[in-house]
C-alpha positions in Angstrom: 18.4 -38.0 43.9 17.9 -36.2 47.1 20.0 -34.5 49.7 19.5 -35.0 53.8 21.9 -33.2 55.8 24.5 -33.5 53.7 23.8 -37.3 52.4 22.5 -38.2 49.3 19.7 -40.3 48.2 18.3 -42.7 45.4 15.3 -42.7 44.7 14.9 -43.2 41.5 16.7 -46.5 39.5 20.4 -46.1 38.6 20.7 -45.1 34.5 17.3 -43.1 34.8 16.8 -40.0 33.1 14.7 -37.2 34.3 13.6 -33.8 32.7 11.9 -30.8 34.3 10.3 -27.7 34.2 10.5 -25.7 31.4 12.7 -28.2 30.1 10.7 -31.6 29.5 8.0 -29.0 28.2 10.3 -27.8 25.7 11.6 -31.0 24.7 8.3 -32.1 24.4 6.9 -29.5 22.3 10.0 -29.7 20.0 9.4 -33.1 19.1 5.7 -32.8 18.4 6.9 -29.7 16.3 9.4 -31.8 14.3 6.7 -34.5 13.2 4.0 -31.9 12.3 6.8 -30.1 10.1 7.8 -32.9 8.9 4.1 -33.9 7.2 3.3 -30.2 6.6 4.6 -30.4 3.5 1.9 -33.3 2.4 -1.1 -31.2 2.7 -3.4 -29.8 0.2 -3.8 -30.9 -3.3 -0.5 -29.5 -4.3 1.1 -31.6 -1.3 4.6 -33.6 -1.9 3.9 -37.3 -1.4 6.7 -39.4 1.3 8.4 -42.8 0.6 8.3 -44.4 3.8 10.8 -47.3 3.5 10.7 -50.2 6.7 13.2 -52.3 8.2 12.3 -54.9 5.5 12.6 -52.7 2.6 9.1 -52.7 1.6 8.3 -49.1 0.3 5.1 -47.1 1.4 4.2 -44.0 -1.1 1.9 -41.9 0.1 0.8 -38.2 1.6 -1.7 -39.7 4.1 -1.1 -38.4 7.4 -2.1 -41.2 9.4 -0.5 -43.6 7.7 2.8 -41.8 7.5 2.6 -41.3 11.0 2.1 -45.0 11.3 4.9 -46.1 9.1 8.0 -44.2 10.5 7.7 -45.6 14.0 8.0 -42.6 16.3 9.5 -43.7 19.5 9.3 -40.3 21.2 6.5 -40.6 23.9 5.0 -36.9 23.0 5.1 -37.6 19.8 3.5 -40.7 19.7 0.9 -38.6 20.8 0.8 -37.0 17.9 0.5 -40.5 16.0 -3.1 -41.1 18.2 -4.3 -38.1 17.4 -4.1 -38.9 13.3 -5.4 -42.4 14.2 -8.6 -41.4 15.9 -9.0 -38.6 13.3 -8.8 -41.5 10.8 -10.7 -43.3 12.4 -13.8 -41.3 13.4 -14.1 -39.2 10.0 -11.5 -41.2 7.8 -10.1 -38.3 6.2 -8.2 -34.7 7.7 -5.4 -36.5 9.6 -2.7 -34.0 8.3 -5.2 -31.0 8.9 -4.6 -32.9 12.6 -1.6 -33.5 13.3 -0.1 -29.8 11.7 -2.8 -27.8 14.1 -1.8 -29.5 16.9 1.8 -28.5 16.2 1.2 -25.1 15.6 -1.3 -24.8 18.9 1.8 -26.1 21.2 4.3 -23.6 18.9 2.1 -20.7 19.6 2.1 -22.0 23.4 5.2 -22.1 23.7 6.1 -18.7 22.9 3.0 -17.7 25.6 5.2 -19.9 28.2 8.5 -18.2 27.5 6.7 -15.0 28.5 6.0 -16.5 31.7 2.0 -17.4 30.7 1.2 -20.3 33.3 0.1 -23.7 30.7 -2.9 -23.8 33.2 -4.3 -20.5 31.7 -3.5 -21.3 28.1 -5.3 -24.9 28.2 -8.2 -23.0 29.8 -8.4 -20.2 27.0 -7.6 -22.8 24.1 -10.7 -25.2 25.5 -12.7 -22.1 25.4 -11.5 -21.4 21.8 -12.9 -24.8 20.5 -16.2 -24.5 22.1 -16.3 -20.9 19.8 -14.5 -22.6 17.1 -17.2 -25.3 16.8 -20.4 -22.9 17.4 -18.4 -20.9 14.5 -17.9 -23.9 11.9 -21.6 -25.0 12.9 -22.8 -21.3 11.8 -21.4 -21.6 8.6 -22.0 -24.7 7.5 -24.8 -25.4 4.8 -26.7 -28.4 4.5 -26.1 -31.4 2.7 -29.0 -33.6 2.0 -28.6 -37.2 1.2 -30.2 -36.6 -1.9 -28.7 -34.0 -3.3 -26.0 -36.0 -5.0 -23.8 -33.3 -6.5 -22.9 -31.8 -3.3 -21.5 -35.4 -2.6 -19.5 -35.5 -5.5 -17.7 -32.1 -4.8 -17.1 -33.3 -1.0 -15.3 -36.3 -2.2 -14.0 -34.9 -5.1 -12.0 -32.5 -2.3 -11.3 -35.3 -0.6 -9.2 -37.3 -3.7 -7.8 -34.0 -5.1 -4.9 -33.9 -2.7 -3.9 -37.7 -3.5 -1.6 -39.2 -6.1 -4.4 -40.2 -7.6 -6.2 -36.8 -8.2 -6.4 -36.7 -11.8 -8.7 -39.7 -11.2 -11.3 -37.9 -9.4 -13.6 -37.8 -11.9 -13.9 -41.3 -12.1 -13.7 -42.7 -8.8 -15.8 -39.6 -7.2 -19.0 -41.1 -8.5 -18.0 -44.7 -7.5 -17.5 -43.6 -4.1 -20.9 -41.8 -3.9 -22.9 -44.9 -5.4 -21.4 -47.2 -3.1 -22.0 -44.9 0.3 -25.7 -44.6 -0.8 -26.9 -48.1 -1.4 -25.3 -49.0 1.7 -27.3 -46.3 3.9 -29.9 -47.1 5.9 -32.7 -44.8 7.6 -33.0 -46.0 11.5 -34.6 -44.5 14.2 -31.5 -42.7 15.0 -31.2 -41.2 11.6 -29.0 -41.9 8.6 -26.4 -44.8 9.3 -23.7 -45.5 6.7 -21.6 -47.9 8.0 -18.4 -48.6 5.3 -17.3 -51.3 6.9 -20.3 -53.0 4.1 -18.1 -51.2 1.2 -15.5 -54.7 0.7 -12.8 -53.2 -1.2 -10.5 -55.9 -3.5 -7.2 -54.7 -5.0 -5.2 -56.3 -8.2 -2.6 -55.0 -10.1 -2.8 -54.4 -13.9 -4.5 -52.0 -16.1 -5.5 -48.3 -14.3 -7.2 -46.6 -11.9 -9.7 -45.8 -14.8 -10.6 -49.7 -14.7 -11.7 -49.5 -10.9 -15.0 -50.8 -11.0 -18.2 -50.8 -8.6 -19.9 -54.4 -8.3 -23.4 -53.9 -6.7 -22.9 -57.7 -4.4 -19.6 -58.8 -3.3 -16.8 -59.9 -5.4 -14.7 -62.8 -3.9 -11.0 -64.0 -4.0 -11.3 -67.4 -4.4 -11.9 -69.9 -7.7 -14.5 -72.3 -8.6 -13.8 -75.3 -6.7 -14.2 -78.1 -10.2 -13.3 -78.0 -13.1 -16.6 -79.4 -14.8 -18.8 -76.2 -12.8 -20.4 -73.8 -14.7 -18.2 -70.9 -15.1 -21.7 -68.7 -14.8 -24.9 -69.0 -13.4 -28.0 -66.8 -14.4 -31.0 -66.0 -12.0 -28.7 -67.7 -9.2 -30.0 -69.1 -5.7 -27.3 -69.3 -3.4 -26.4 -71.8 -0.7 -24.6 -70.1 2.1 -23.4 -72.9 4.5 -21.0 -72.7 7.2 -20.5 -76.4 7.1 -18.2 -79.0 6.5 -19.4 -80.7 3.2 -16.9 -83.9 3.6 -17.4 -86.3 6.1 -16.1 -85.3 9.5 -13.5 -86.4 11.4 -13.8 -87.6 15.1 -12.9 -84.9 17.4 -10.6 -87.8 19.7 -8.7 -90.6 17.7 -10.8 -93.2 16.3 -10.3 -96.9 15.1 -12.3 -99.4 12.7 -11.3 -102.8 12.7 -11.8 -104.3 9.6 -11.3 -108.5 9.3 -13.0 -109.1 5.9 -13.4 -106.8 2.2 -16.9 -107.5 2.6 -16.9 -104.9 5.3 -14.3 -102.6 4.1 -17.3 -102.2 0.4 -19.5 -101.5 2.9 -17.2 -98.7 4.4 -16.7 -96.7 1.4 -20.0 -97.2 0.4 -21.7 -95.7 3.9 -19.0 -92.9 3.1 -19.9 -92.2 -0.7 -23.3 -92.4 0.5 -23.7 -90.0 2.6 -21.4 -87.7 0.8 -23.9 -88.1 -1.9 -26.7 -87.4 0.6 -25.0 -83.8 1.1 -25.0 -82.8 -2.2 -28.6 -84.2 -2.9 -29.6 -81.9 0.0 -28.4 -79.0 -2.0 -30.2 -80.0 -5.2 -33.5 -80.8 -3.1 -33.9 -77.1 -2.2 -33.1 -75.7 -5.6 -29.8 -74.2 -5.2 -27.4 -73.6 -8.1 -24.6 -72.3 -6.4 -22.6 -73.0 -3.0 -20.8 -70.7 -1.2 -18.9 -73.1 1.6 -16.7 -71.4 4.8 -15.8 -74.9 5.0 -14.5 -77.8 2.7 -16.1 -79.5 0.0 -14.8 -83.5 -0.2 -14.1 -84.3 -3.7 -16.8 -86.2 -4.3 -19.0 -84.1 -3.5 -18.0 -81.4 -6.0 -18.4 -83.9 -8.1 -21.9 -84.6 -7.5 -22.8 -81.1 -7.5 -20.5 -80.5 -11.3 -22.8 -83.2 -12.4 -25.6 -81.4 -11.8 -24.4 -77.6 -13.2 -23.7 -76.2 -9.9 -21.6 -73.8 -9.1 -19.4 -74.3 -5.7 -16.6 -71.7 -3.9 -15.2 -73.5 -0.8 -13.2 -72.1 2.1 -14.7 -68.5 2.5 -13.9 -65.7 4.9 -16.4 -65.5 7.4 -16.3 -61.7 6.2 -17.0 -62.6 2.8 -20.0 -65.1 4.3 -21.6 -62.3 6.1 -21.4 -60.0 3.4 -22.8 -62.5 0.4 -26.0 -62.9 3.2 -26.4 -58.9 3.5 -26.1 -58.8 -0.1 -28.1 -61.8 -1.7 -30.7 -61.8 1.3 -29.9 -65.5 2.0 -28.6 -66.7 5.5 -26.1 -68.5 6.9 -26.7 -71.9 7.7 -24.2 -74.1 10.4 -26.0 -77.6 9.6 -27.1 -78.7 5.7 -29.7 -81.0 7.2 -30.8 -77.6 8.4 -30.9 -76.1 5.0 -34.2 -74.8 3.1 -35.4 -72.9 0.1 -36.4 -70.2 2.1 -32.6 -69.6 3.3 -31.4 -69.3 -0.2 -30.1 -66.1 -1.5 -30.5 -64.6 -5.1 -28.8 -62.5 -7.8 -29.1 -61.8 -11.4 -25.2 -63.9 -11.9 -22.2 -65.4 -10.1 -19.7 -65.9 -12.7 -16.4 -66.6 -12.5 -13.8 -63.6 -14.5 -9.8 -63.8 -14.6 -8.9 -60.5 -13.0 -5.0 -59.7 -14.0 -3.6 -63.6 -12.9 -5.9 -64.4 -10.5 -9.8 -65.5 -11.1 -12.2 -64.1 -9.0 -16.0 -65.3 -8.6 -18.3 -62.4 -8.8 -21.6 -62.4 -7.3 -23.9 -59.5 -9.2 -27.4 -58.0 -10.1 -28.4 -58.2 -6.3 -31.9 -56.8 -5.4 -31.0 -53.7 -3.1 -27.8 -55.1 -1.3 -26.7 -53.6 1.7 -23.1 -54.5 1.0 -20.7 -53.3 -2.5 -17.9 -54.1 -3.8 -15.1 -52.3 -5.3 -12.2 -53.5 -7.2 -9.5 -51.2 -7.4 -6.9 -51.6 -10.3 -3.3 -49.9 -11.0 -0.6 -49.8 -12.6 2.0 -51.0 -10.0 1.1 -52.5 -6.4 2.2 -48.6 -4.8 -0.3 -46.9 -7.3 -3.2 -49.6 -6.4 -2.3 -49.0 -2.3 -2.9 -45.3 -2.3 -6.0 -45.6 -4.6 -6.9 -47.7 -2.0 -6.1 -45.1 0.6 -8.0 -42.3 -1.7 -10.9 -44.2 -2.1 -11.2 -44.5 1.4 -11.0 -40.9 2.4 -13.5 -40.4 -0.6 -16.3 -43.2 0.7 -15.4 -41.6 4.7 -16.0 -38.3 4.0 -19.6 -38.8 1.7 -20.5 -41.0 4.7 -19.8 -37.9 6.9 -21.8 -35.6 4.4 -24.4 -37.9 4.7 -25.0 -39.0 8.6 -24.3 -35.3 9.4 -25.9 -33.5 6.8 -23.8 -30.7 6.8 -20.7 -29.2 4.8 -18.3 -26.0 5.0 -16.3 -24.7 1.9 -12.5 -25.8 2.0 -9.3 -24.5 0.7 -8.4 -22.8 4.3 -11.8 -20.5 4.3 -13.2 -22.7 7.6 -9.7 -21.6 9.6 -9.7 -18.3 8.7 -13.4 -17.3 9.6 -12.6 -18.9 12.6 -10.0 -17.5 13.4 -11.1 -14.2 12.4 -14.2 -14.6 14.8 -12.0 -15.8 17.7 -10.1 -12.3 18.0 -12.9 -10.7 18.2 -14.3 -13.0 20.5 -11.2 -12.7 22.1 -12.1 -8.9 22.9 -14.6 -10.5 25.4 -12.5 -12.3 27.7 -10.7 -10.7 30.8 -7.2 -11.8 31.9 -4.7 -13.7 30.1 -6.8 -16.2 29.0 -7.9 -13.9 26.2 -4.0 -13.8 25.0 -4.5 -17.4 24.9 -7.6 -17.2 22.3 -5.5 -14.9 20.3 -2.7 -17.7 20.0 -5.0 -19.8 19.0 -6.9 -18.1 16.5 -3.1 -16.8 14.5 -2.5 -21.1 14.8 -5.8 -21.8 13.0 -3.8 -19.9 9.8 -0.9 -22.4 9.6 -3.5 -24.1 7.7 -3.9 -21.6 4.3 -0.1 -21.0 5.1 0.8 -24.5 4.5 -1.8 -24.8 1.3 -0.2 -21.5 0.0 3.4 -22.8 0.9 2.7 -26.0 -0.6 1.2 -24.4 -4.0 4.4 -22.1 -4.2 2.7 -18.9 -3.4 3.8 -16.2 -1.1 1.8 -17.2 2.6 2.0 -13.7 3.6 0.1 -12.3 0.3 -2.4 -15.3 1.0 -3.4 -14.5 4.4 -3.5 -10.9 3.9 -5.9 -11.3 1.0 -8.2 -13.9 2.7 -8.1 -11.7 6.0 -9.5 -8.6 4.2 -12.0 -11.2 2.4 -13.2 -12.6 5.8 -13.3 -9.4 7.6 -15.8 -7.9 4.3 -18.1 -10.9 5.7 -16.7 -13.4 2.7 -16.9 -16.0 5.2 -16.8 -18.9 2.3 -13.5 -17.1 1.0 -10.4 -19.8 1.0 -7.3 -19.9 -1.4 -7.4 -21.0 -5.5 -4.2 -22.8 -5.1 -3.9 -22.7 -9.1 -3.7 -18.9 -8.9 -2.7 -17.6 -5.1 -5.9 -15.5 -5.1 -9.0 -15.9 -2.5 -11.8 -16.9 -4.2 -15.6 -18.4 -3.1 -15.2 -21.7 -2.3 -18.5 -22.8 -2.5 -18.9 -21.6 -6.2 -15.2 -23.4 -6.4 -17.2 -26.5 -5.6 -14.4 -27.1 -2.6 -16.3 -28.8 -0.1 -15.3 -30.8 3.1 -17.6 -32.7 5.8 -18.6 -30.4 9.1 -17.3 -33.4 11.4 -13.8 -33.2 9.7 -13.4 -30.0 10.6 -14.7 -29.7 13.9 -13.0 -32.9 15.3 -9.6 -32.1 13.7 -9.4 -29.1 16.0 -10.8 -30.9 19.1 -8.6 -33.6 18.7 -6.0 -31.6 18.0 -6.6 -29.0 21.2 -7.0 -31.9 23.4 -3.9 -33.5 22.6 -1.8 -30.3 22.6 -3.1 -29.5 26.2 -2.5 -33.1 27.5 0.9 -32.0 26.4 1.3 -29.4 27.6 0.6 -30.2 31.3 3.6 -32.4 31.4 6.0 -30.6 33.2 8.1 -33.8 34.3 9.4 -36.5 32.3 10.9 -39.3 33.9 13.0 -42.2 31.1 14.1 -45.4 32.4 17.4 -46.6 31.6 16.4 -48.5 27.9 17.5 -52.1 28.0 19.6 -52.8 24.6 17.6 -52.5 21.4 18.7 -54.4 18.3 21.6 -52.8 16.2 21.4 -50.0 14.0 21.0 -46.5 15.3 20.4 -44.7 18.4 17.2 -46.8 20.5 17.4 -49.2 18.0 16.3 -46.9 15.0 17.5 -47.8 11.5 20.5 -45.5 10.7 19.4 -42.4 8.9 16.1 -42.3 11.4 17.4 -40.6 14.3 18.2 -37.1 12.1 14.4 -35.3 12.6 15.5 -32.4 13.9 13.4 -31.5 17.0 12.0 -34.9 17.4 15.0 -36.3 19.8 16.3 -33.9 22.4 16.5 -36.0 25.7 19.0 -39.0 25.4 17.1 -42.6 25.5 13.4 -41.0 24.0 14.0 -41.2 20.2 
């Protein structure tokens, strides 16, 4: 609303909500605040784990930032910011989504308290961007490398990685797995080292432990043998992968046979059992012994094929299609007239195993595949989803260690060298830009605060111990959560991927400066949400603390 001599107007829609100045910024800060607080408390290896409980009642265990984040539903617009940032973090390194989400908390905290003094946001974005450029050329200096061969580097990086799960006690067991699978699936290009994980087809069942995780060098699939009278196994296996009907198709527009005589209704079926017959002849003529279908398989010909010991799976994910051909070396074929020996894929067996209650077919003893599989096993179906999540930090990070080549000691020693460099770096600058570098460089800490916090150790004692470390040129010197001491992480065998580091606090920066050059927020009137709480939350939602503030954005 605006005034003109005296009369008012509307410009904006009636019910609208609008927030300003040092007001929206505030509000907006506050709620990124709340959510970082609230999965502070999750990071580290001594890190509480959260239930997460949806509007259906299904239950989510788990300290994963990213998918906490994910789970609660944040409806505040700033902090749903906060929710992107752990999602590309996730996605782009796969692990350090926490590390994420709490330094972009502290970096608009520290901001704040820079605005309040009457700092313009302008200048503070400009000195945190120069801070990350520092930050990275810091992280970049002490970093060691990490070649692809040097396997027990790989082990520690993902052994970092699974420590601060609910599986942790694990580690030793599924480190190694992880590690195994990320290397046969690596491939040397022009570009350098690819390890794409997307070739790593994880399976989950429930029953037995985490200890009974296996690695299956080929793919395991989800599906039974399609006949009874099949081969349950098949030694030196050549594999059929068609993605083609084997039954005889249908017309794709309605379709009618008159038939005036039962001479001509015989001669029907037998046209139809013929060439049914015909397509499983085709798959004896070329020597295959076992048929992976995306398609169906008409009961007769499963038959055909029983009768002659071969082994048939029908209806396949095109997934699982794609990975049996990168695996087996065989390819895809769309027409069986089309079909040759040469397009056959082999293994050492595809057998068929009851896994818990379920029977899975699994195809093994490939030559080199380029895709692995990995069943995971637990307990319950909350223990087998965050092995699930661990194992995929673990494989993400060993693919980081070995595209990048390059790893920095953990345990907080990464934050405080650079944030130790930054204040003197900071000395450099003129204006107030250099206050800026300073803010950022005492928010770097909130990282070997929360791990010493976590741990139940005194944060003060901890970052006055690792301060004196750093500033004697211990620059690998992070914090022994079993003992509240700085010690040598490297020698601790506490190591993390370069990449997780550096794009944590990019990602983090950037999204704390988009932030905080909001200086207007503007709410439209929210049409009516389903019962429950405020917005439509469930009750016992809308209670986070900082993370409401203007009426209508929770």
């Amino acid at each position: 609303m605006a005034q003109m001599q005296g009369v008012p107007v509307l410009i904006l829609k009636e019910g609208t909500e609008r927030a300003r100045g040092r007001d929206a910024r505030e509000n907006n800060i506050m709620a990124v605040r709340a959510l970082a607080d609230a999965v502070r408390t999750s990071l580290g290896p001594r890190g509480q784990d959260k239930m997460l409980v949806d509007s259906l009642g299904d239950v989510t265990i788990t300290n994963d930032g990213a998918t906490i984040l994910d789970e609660i539903e944040v409806q505040h617009p700033a902090a749903k910011m906060l929710v992107q940032v752990a999602k590309a973090q996730d996605s782009e390194t796969g692990d350090g989504t926490t590390s994420a989400v709490v330094l972009c908390g502290e970096y608009l905290k520290q901001a704040l308290g820079l605005i309040t003094s009457g700092v313009h946001p302008t200048v503070i974005i400009s000195g945190y961007r120069k801070a990350v450029d520092k930050a990275s050329e810091i992280l970049n200096n002490m970093a060691i490398d990490c070649p692809i061969d040097d396997r027990a580097k790989l082990l520690k990086v993902s052994d970092t990685s699974i420590a601060s799960k609910l599986i942790a006690e694990a580690k030793d067991f599924l480190s190694p797995i992880a590690v195994d699978a990320v290397l046969q699936i690596t491939e040397k290009t022009p570009d350098g080292i690819v390890a794409d994980i997307d070739n790593i087809k994880v399976e989950k069942k429930e029953g037995g432990s985490v200890r009974d995780t296996q690695l299956v060098r080929g793919v395991i699939i989800d599906k039974e043998i399609v006949h009874s009278e099949m081969p349950r196994s098949v030694h030196k296996a050549k594999i059929a992968l068609l993605n083609a009907s084997m039954e005889v198709e249908k017309t794709e527009m309605d379709a009618e046979i008159r038939i005036t005589n039962p001479e001509q209704m015989q001669s029907f079926l037998n046209e139809e059992q013929r060439m049914l017959k015909k397509i499983s002849e085709k798959v004896i003529e070329v020597g295959a012994n076992v048929v992976f279908a995306q398609k169906g398989i008409d009961d007769k010909v499963q038959h055909y094929l029983a009768k002659d010991g071969i082994l048939a799976v029908r209806r396949v994910k095109k997934s699982d299609m794609e990975a049996l051909a990168r695996a087996t070396g065989g390819q895809v074929v769309s027409s069986i007239d089309h079909l040759t020996s040469n397009d056959l894929g082999r293994c050492d067996i595809v057998e068929e195993r009851k896994v818990g209650d379920d029977k899975m077919v699994f195809v093994e003893g490939c030559k080199d595949p380029k895709t692995v599989s990995v069943l995971i096993r637990g307990g319950t179906e909350r223990v087998v989803d965050e092995a699930e999540r661990a194992f995929h930090d673990a494989v993400s990070v060993v693919r980081d260690a070995v595209e990048d080549g390059k790893v920095v000691a953990g345990g907080g020693a990464p934050e405080v060298e650079v944030s130790t460099q930054l204040r003197e770096y900071a000395s450099s600058l003129k204006g107030r830009e250099q206050i800026a570098v300073n803010k950022f460089a005492d928010a770097m800490e909130i990282i070997p605060k929360s791990l010493a916090e976590n741990a139940g150790h005194d944060p003060i004692d901890v970052i006055v111990a690792l301060r004196a470390a750093h500033g004697s040129n211990n620059k690998n010197m992070g914090i022994d959560i079993m003992t509240g001491k700085a010690k040598d992480m490297f020698k601790a065998g506490v190591l993390e991927p370069l990449r997780v580091k550096t794009h944590a606090i990019r990602s983090a920066a950037e999204a704390a400066s988009l932030i905080l050059r909001i200086d207007d927020v503007i709410a439209s009137k929210r049409s009516a949400g389903p019962p429950g709480g405020p917005g439509g939350m469930p009750p016992g939602m809308g209670g986070m603390g900082g993370m409401g503030g203007m009426p209508g954005m929770m």
